[in-house]
MILUMVO-979073 format. One record per residue (C-alpha): residue number from 1; residue in one letter; x, y, z. Coordinates in steps of 0.1 Angstrom, whole numbers, always signed. Last residue first. Example, Ala and Ser with C-alpha at 12.3 -4.5 7.8 and 13.67 -1.06 7.14 Angstrom:
BEGIN
REC  nr rest    xx    yy    zz
REC   2    S  +137   -11   +71
REC   1    A  +123   -45   +78
//
This chain:
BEGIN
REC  nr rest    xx    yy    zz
REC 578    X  +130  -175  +477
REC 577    X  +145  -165  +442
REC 576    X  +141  -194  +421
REC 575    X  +104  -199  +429
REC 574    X   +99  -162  +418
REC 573    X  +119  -170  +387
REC 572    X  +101  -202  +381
REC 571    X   +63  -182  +384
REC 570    X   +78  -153  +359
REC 569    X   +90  -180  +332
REC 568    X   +55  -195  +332
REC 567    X   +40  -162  +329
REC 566    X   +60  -152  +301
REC 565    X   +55  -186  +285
REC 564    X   +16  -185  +288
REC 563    X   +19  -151  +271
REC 562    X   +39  -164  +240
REC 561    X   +13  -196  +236
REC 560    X   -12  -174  +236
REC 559    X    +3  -150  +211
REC 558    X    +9  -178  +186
REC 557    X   +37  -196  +173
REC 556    X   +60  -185  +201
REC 555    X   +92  -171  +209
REC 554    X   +92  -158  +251
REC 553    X  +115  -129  +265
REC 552    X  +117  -121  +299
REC 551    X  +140   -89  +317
REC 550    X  +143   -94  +354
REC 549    X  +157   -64  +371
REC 548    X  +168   -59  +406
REC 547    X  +163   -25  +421
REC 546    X  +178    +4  +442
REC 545    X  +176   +28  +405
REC 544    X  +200   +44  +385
REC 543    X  +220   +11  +379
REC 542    X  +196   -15  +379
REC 541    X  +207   -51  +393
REC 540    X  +203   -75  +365
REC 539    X  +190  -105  +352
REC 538    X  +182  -117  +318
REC 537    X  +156  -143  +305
REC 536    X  +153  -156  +268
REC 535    X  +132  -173  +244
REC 534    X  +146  -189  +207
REC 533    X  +134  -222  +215
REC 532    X  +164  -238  +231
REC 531    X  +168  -209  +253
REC 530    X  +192  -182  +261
REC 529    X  +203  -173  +297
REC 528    X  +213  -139  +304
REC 527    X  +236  -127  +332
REC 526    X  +244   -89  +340
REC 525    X  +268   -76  +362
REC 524    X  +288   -55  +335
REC 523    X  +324   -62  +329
REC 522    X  +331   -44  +293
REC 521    X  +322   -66  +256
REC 520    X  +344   -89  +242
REC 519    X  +325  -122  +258
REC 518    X  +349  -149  +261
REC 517    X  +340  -186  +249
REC 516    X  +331  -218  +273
REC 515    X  +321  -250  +265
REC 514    X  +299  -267  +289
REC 513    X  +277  -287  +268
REC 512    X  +248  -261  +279
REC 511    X  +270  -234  +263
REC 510    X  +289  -211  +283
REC 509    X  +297  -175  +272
REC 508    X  +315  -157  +297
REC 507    X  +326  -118  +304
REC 506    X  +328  -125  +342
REC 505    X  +303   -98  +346
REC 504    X  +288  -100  +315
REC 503    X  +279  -140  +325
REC 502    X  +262  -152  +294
REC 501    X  +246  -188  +295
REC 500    X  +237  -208  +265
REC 499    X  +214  -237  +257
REC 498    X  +190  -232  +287
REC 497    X  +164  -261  +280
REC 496    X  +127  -259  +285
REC 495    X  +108  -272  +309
REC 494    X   +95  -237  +317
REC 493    X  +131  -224  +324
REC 492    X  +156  -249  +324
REC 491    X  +194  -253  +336
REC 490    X  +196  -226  +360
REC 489    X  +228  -221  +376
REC 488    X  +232  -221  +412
REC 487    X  +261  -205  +425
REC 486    X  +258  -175  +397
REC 485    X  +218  -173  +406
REC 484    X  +227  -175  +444
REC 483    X  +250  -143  +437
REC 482    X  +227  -123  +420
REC 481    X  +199  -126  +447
REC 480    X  +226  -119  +470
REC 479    X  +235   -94  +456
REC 478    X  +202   -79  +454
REC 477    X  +196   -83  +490
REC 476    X  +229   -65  +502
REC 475    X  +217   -34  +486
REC 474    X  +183   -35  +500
REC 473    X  +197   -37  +533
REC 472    X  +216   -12  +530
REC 471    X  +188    +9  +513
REC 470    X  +160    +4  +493
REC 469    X  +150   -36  +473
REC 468    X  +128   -27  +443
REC 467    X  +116   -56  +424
REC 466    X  +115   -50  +388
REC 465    X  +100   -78  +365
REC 464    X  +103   -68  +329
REC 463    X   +77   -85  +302
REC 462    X   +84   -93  +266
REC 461    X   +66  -109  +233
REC 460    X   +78  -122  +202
REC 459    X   +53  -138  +183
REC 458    X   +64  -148  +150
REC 457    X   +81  -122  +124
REC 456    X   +54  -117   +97
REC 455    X   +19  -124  +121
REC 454    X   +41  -103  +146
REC 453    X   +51   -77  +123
REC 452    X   +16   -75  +111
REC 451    X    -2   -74  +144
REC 450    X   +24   -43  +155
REC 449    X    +9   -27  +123
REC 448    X   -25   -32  +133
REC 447    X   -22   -20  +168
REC 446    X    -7   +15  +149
REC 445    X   -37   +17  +129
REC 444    X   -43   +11   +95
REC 443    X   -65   +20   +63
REC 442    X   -33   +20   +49
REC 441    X   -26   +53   +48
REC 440    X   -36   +51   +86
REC 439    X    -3   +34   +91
REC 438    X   +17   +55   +72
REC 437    X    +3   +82   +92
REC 436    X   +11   +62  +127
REC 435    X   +47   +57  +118
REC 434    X   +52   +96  +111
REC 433    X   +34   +97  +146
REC 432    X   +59   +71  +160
REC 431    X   +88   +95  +137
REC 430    X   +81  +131  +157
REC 429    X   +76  +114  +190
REC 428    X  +106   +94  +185
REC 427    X  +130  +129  +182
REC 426    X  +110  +146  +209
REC 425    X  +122  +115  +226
REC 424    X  +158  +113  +224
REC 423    X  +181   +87  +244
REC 422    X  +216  +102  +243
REC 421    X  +241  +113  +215
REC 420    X  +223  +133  +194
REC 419    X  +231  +148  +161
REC 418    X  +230  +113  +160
REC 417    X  +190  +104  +143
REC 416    X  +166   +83  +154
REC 415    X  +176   +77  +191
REC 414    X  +150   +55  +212
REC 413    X  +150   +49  +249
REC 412    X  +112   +31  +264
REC 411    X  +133   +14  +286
REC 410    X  +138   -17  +262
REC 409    X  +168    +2  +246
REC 408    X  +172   +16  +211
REC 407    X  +194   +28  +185
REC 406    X  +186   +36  +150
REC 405    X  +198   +40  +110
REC 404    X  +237   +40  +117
REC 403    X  +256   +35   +89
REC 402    X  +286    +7   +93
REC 401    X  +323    +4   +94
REC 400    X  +330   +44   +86
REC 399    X  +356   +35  +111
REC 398    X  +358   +68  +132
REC 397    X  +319   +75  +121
REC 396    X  +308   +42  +127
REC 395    X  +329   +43  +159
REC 394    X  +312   +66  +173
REC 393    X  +281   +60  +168
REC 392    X  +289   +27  +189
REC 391    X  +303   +48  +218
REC 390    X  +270   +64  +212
REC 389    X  +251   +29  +218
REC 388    X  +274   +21  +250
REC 387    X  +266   +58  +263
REC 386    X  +226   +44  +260
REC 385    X  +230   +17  +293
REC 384    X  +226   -15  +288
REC 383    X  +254   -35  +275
REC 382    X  +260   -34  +232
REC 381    X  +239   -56  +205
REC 380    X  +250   -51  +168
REC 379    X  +223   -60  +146
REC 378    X  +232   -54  +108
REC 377    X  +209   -50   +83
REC 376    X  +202   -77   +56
REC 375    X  +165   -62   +50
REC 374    X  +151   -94   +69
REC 373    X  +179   -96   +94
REC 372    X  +167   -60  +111
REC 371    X  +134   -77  +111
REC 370    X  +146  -110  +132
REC 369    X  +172   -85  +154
REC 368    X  +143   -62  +161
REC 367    X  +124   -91  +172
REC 366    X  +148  -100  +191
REC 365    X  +138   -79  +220
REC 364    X  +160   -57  +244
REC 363    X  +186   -69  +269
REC 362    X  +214   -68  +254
REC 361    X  +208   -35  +241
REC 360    X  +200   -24  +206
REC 359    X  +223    -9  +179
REC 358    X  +207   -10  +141
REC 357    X  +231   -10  +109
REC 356    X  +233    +0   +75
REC 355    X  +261   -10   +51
REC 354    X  +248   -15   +25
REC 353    X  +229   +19   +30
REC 352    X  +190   +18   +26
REC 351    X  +182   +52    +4
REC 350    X  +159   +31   -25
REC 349    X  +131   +53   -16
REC 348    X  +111   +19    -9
REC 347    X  +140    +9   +11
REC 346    X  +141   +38   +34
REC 345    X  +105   +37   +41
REC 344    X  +110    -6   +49
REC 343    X  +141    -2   +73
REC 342    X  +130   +31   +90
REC 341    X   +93   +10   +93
REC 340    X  +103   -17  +109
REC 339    X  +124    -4  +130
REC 338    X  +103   +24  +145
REC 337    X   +72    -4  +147
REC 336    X  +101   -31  +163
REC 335    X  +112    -5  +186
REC 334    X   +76    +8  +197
REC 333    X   +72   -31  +205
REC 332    X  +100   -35  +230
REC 331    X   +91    -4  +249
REC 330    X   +58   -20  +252
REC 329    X   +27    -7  +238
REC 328    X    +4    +5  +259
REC 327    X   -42    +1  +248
REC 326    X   -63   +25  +249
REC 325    X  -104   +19  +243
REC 324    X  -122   +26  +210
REC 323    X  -130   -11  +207
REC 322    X  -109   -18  +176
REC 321    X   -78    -5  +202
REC 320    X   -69   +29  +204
REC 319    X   -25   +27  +206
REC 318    X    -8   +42  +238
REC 317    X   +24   +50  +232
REC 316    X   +54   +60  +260
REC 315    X   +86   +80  +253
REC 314    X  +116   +85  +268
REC 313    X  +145  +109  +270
REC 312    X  +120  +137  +276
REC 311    X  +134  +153  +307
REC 310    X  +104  +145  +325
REC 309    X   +93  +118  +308
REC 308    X   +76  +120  +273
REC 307    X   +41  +108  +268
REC 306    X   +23  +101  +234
REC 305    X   -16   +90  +231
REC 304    X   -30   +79  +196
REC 303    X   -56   +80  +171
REC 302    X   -75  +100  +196
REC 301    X  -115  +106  +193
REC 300    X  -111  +140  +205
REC 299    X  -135  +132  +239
REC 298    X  -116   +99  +242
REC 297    X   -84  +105  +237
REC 296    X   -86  +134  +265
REC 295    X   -97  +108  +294
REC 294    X   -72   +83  +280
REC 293    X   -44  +112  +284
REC 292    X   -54  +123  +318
REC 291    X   -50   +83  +333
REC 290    X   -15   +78  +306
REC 289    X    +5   +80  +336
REC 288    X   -12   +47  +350
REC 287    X    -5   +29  +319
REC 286    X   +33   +25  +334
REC 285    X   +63   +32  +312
REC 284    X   +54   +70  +308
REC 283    X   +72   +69  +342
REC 282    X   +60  +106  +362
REC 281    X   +49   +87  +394
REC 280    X   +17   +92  +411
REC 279    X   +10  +114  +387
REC 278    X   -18  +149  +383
REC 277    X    +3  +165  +411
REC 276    X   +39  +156  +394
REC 275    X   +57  +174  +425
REC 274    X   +83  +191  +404
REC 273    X   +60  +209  +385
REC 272    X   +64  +220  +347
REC 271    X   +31  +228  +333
REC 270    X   +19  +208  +304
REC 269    X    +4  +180  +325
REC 268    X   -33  +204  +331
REC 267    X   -28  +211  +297
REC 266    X   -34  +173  +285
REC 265    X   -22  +187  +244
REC 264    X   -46  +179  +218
REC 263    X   -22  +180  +184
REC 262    X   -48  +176  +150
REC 261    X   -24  +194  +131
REC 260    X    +7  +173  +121
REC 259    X   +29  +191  +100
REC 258    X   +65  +185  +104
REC 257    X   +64  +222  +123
REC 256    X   +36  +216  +143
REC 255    X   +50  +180  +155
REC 254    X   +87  +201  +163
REC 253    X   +70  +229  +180
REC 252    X   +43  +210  +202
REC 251    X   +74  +188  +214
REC 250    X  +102  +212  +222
REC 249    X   +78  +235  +240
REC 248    X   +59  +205  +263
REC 247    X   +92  +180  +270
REC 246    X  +101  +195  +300
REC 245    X   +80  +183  +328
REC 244    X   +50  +179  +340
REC 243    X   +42  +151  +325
REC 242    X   +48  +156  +290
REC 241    X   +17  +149  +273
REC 240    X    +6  +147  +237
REC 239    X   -27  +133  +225
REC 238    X   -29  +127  +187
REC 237    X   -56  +126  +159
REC 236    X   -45  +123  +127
REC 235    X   -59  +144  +101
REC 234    X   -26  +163   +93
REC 233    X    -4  +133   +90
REC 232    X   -24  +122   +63
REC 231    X   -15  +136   +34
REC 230    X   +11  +161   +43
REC 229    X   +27  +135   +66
REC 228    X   +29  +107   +39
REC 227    X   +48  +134   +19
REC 226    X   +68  +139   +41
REC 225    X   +86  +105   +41
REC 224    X  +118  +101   +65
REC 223    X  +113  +131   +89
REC 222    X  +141  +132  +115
REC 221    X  +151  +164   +89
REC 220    X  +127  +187  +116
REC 219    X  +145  +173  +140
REC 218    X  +179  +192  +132
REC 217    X  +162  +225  +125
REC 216    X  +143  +220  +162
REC 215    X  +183  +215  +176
REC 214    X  +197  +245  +162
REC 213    X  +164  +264  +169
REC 212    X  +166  +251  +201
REC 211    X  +201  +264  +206
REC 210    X  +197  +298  +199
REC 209    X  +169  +299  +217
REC 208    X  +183  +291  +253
REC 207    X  +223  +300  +268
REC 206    X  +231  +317  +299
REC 205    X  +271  +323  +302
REC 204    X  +286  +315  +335
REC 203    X  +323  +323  +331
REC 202    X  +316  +363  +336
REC 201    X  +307  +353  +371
REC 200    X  +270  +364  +378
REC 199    X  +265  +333  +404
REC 198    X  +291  +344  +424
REC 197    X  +321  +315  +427
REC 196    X  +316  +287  +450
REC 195    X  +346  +271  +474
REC 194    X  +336  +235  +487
REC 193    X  +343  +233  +522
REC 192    X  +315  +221  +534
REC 191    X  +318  +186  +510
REC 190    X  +348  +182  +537
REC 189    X  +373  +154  +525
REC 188    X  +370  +157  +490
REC 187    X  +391  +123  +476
REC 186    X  +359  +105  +471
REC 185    X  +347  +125  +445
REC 184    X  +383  +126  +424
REC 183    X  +381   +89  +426
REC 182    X  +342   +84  +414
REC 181    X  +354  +109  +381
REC 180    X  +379   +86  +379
REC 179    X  +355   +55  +371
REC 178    X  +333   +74  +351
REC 177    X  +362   +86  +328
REC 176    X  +366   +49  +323
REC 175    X  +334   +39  +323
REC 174    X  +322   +63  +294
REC 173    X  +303  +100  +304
REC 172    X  +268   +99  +289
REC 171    X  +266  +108  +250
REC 170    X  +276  +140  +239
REC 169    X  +308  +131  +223
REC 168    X  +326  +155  +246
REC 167    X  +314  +135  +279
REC 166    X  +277  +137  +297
REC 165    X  +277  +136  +334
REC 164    X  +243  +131  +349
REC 163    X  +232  +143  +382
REC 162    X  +201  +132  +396
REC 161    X  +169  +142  +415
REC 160    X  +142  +121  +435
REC 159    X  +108  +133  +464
REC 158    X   +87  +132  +428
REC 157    X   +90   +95  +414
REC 156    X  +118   +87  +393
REC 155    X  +114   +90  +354
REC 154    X  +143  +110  +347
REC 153    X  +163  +122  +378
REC 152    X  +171  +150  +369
REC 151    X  +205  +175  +365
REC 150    X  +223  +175  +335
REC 149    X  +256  +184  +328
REC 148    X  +281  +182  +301
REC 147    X  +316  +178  +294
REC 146    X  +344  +196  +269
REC 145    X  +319  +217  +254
REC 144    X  +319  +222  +214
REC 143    X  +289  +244  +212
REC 142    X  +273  +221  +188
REC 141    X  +281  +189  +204
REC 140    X  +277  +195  +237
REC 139    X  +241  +213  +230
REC 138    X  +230  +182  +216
REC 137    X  +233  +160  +243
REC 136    X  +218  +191  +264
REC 135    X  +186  +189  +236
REC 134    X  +184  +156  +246
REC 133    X  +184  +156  +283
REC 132    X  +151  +180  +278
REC 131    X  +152  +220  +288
REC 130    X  +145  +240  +317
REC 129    X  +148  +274  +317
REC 128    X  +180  +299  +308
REC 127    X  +201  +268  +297
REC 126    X  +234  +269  +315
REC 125    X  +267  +271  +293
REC 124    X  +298  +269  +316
REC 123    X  +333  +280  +318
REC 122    X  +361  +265  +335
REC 121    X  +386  +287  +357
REC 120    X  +387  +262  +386
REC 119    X  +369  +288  +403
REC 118    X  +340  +290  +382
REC 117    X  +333  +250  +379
REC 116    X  +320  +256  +413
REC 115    X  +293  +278  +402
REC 114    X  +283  +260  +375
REC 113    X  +278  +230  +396
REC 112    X  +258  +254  +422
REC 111    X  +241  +269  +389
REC 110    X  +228  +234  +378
REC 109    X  +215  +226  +413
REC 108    X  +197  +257  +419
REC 107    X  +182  +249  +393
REC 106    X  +169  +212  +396
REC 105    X  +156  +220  +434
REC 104    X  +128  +204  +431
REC 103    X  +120  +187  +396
REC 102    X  +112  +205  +366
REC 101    X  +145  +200  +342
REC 100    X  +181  +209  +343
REC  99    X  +207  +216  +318
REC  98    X  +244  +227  +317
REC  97    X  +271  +227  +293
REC  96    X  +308  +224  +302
REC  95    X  +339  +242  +292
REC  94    X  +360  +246  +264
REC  93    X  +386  +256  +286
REC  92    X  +389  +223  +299
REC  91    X  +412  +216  +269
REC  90    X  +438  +237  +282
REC  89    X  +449  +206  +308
REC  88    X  +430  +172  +308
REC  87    X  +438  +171  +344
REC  86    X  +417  +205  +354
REC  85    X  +385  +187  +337
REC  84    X  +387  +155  +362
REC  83    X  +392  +184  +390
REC  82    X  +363  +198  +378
REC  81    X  +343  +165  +375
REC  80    X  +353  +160  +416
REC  79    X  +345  +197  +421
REC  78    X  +310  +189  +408
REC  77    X  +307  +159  +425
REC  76    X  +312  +176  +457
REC  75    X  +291  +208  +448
REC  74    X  +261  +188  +438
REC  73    X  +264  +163  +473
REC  72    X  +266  +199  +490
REC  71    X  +236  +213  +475
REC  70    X  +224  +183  +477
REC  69    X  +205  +149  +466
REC  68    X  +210  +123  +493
REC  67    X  +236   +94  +503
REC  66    X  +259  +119  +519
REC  65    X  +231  +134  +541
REC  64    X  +203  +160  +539
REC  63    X  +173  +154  +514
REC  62    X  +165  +146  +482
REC  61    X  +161  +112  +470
REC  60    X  +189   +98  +448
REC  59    X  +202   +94  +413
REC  58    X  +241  +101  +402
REC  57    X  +258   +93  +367
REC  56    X  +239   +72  +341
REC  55    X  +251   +38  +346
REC  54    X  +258   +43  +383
REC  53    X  +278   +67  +400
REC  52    X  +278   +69  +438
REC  51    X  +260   +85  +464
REC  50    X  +277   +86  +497
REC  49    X  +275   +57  +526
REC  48    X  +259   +54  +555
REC  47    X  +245   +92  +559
REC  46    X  +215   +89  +546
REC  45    X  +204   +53  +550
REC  44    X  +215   +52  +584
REC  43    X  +201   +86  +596
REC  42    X  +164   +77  +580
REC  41    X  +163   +43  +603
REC  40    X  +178   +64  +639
REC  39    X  +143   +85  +628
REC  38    X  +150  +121  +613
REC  37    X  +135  +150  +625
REC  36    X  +161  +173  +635
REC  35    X  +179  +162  +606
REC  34    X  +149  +174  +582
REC  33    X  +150  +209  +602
REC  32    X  +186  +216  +599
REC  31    X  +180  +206  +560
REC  30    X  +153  +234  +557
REC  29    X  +172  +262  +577
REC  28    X  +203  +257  +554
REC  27    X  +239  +248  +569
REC  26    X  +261  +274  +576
REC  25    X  +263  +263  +614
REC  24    X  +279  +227  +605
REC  23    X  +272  +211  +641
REC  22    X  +243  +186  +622
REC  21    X  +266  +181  +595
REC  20    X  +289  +168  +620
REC  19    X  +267  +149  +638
REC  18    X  +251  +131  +610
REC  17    X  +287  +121  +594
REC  16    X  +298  +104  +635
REC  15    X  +260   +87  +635
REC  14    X  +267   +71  +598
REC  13    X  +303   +61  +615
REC  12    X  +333   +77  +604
REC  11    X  +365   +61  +589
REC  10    X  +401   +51  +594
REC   9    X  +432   +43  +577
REC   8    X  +439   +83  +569
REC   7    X  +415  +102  +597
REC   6    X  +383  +107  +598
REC   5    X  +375  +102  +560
REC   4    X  +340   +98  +547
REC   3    X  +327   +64  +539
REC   2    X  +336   +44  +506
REC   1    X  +313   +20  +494
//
C-alpha cells in the first residue's frame, strides 16, 4: 500500500498526512472538526494508507483522511481516470457518464468527478437525481461514453460511499485498465491541489428521462411469457421495497408497465435517505431488511416480498411459507428459480438457442450447473466479481461462440438481459415475479418451485461465512488466515475427502493424487476445495469490503442431511482458523 510522497525514496507517516491536512486552510468546516476530534486509533486507520481499488472500484467510510470517502479522495481518483482517459487520445472525447444514489454526500461527489474531468477537456453526462448502477451500465452504452461513473457504496451500512469505474462496454472497469487507473492515482502528490472546473461548464451536460425511457423500453422486453402475466400476474400479491434508495421509480414503472397490479410499496422505505432510518443496514441479503416488508405482507396477504439495494444491483425474495409466515431465499436459490425457469419458458416456445449458455461465478451453486446440464446449456464459470461475466458477453458477441440466456453471482447479482452490463435488479424483479405467476398457474408458490428443483436436482444447499476483520490490523489478519490455509492444506472436510484443490491466485488445479493442471482464468486470491461427494468450500478475502469470505456448498440426498453438512463444514472451518 502506497503512502503519500515526501520526498522521492521516502514517505510520510499517518501522523506527518494528518498534520498536513490538518494545516490545509481551505479545508471544509465539517472535516476540520472530525480531525479535531479524532482518537490516535481513528488517525491511523485514516490516514495509513489511501483507498485502493478492489473488485468494483473504491469503498470506504466517509470522513477525512486518505483512506476515507472525499471530496479530495473523489477528485484524486478522478484526475487519476482522467489522466487514464487523456492517454487514450481523441477517444476521451466521448466522455464519461455519471450516476449516484441516496447516500451522504453521493452528489456532490458525482459533480466533483465531473468537475475535474472539465479541465482535462472531457465531457460528462450526470443524471439529474439519483438513479440505479444499472441504468448507468446502460447509459454507457447508449450514449456511447468512453467510461462511466458511479458513486455508492451498494449495500454497505450508512456512515460508507464508493466509487465505481465502469469501462466502454458498460460493465465495471477490467484489471488491466484497473491496474493503471491505481498508477495514475498514486502518482498525484497533493490531492489539495486538484484543479476543478465551475459546476455549469458547458462540458457538464445533465441527463434523466430520456434515458429511463431508453432503459424502461428495454426491460419491458425482459418479459419471456406475457401471457402468463396477463393471467395471473395481475392477482399476485407483491411487496416491493427499495430501501431507501434508488430503486423506487424504475421499479414501480417497469412492474406496472409488464402488468402486475397488486404492487404494495413499504412507503416509509420508498424515500431516498442516506441514513437508512427504518435499516440497520440497507443489505437485502439479511432477513433483517425485510422487518417493514413482513409487517406489510401480512396485512395484503403477500405472495411475495422483493428488496433492491441502494443502487438496485441486487435483489432479495422473501417467499410466504404454507404457514402464512416469510421465509428468504438465498442468492443461490433465486438463481436456480431464474434459471430454471428461462431454460424451461424458452424451451416450451421452442426459442432455446443451441448454443445457449449461462455465466456464474466460481463461487456460486452447482445447482445451476446440474439444471443448466439438463437442457444441454452450457455452464461457463468466470472469478467473482460481475466485469468477468460482461467480459464474457463480450466475447459471445465478438465470437458469436455462445447465446447468452443469464448471468449470476451468489451476492444476490442477477443480469437477465445485456443491454446491461452490470448486476441489474429492476431487471430480476421484473422476471422473479414473472417466475412467481407461473408458479401460481400452477397452483404454486415460489417455495414450491424451489422444492421441485431440489426434489428434481438433489439437495443443494449453501451458506456464506463473512467475518469482518477493519483496519490494519484487520488487513494483516486475513492474510494471514489465507496464508495458513495455503501452508496447511486441508485434506477433509466433514470426513470427507478433498479430491481437488484450486489455487486462483497461483492459477492451480491439484488433485488429491497430486497432479497438477493450470487454471486459464486471471490471478485472483481465491482457493476452493472440491469434494468427493459433489460439496464444496471456497475462501476468499472480499474486495469491496474489510472481510474474509467463506463460501459452503453441501450435495445431499435429503435436506437434512445437506444442513448437517453445512454445519459440519462451518465447525472445521472455525477449528481451522484458530
Amino acid at each position: 500500500m502506497k503512502m503519500l510522497s515526501k520526498a522521492k525514496g521516502d514517505t510520510m507517516s499517518y501522523n506527518e498526512i494528518y498534520q498536513k491536512w490538518s494545516e490545509f486552510d481551505a479545508l471544509p468546516d465539517y472535516l476540520k472538526n472530525e480531525l479535531k476530534n479524532m482518537t490516535e486509533h481513528d488517525k491511523e486507520d485514516a490516514f495509513y494508507t489511501s483507498l485502493a481499488f478492489g473488485t468494483a472500484g473504491q469503498r470506504g467510510l466517509i470522513g477525512a483522511g486518505t483512506n476515507r470517502m472525499n471530496i479530495y479522495t473523489v477528485r484524486q481518483t478522478t484526475e487519476g481516470l482522467a489522466r487514464l482517459m487523456d492517454a487514450k487520445g481523441d477517444s476521451k472525447k466521448r466522455g464519461v457518464a455519471i450516476a449516484y444514489d441516496s447516500r451522504h454526500f453521493s452528489k456532490t461527489f458525482a459533480f466533483e468527478a465531473a468537475r475535474v474531468l472539465a479541465l482535462h477537456d472531457i465531457p460528462s453526462f450526470v443524471f439529474e437525481s439519483l438513479r440505479p448502477t444499472p441504468e448507468l451500465s446502460f447509459a454507457i452504452r447508449e450514449l456511447n461514453t468512453l467510461t462511466g461513473i458511479m458513486i455508492t457504496a451498494s449495500h454497505n451500512p450508512a456512515p460508507y460511499n464508493g466509487y465505481k469505474v465502469y469501462g466502454e462496454d458498460g460493465g465495471q472497469m477490467p484489471p488491466e485498465d484497473a491496474d493503471k487507473l491505481t498508477e495514475y492515482i498514486q502518482e498525484i502528490d497533493d490531492i489539495f491541489q486538484i484543479p476543478l472546473a465551475d459546476e455549469d461548464n458547458e462540458l457538464i451536460t445533465i441527463i434523466g428521462e430520456t434515458i429511463d425511457n431508453k432503459y424502461l423500453a428495454e426491460v419491458k422486453a425482459v418479459t419471456i411469457n406475457q401471457d402468463i402475466i396477463n393471467t395471473y400476474g395481475k392477482n399476485l400479491n407483491i411487496v416491493f421495497t427499495p430501501l431507501h434508495g434508488t430503486g423506487e421509480m424504475l421499479g414501480r414503472k417497469t412492474l406496472a408497465q409488464a402488468g402486475f397490479e397488486k404492487i404494495a410499496v413499504v412507503e416509509a422505505q420508498a424515500i431516498p435517505d442516506g441514513d437508512f432510518p427504518t435499516l440497520k443496514s440497507p443489505n437485502p441479503e439479511n432477513q433483517a431488511a425485510f422487518e417493514l416488508s413482513e409487517q406489510l405482507g401480512r396485512e395484503v396477504d403477500a405472495d411475495m416480498l422483493v428488496a433492491t439495494d441502494p443502487d438496485a444491483d441486487r435483489i432479495g425474495v422473501e417467499v410466504r411459507l404454507p404457514n402464512g409466515t416469510y421465509q428468504p431465499l438465498t442468492g443461490n436459490q433465486i438463481g436456480a428459480v431464474l434459471a430454471k425457469y428461462i431454460l424451461e419458458a424458452h424451451k416450451q416456445a421452442g426459442t432455446l438457442p443451441a448454443n445457449a449458455a449461462i455465466v456464474k461465478s466460481i463461487v456460486s451453486t452447482e445447482l445451476v450447473t446440474a439444471i443448466a446440464k439438463s437442457y444441454d446449456v452450457k455452464m461457463i464459470d468466470v472469478l467473482t466479481g460481475f466485469k468477468f461475466i460482461a467480459e464474457q458477453i463480450q466475447s459471445f458477441e465478438e465470437t458469436g461462440s455462445h447465446t447468452y440466456m443469464m448471468g449470476f453471482e451468489e451476492s444476490f447479482g442477477y443480469l437477465i438481459k445485456p443491454f446491461v452490463r452490470d448486476k441489474d435488479a429492476i431487471q430480476a424483479l421484473l422476471l422473479i415475479c414473472e417466475v412467481a405467476a407461473y408458479y401460481k398457474s400452477l397452483g404454486k408458490t415460489l417455495y414450491d418451485g424451489i422444492q421441485d428443483i431440489y426434489a428434481e436436482y438433489g439437495y443443494y444447499l449453501e451458506n456464506t461465512v463473512s467475518i469482518t476483520l477493519e483496519g490494519i490490523d484487520g488487513a494483516a489478519q486475513i492474510k494471514a488466515v489465507m496464508d495458513k490455509f495455503r501452508l496447511n492444506q486441508p485434506t477433509h472436510f466433514n470426513g470427507i475427502k478433498v479430491a481437488l484443490t484450486e489455487d486462483f491466485l497461483h492459477n492451480t488445479s491439484t488433485s488429491a493424487d497430486g497432479e497438477t493442471t493450470a487454471l486459464t482464468t486471471p490471478p485472483s486470491n481465491v482457493l476452493k476445495y472440491h469434494l468427493e461427494d459433489g460439496s464444496w468450500i471456497a475462501v476468499r478475502p472480499s474486495g469491496t469490503e474489510p472481510k474474509i469470505k467463506f463460501y459452503l456448498a453441501a450435495v445431499a440426498e435429503t435436506q437434512e442431511a445437506s444442513a448437517d453438512k453445512l454445519i459440519a463444514f462451518a465447525d472445521d472451518i472455525n477449528a481451522f482458523i484458530k
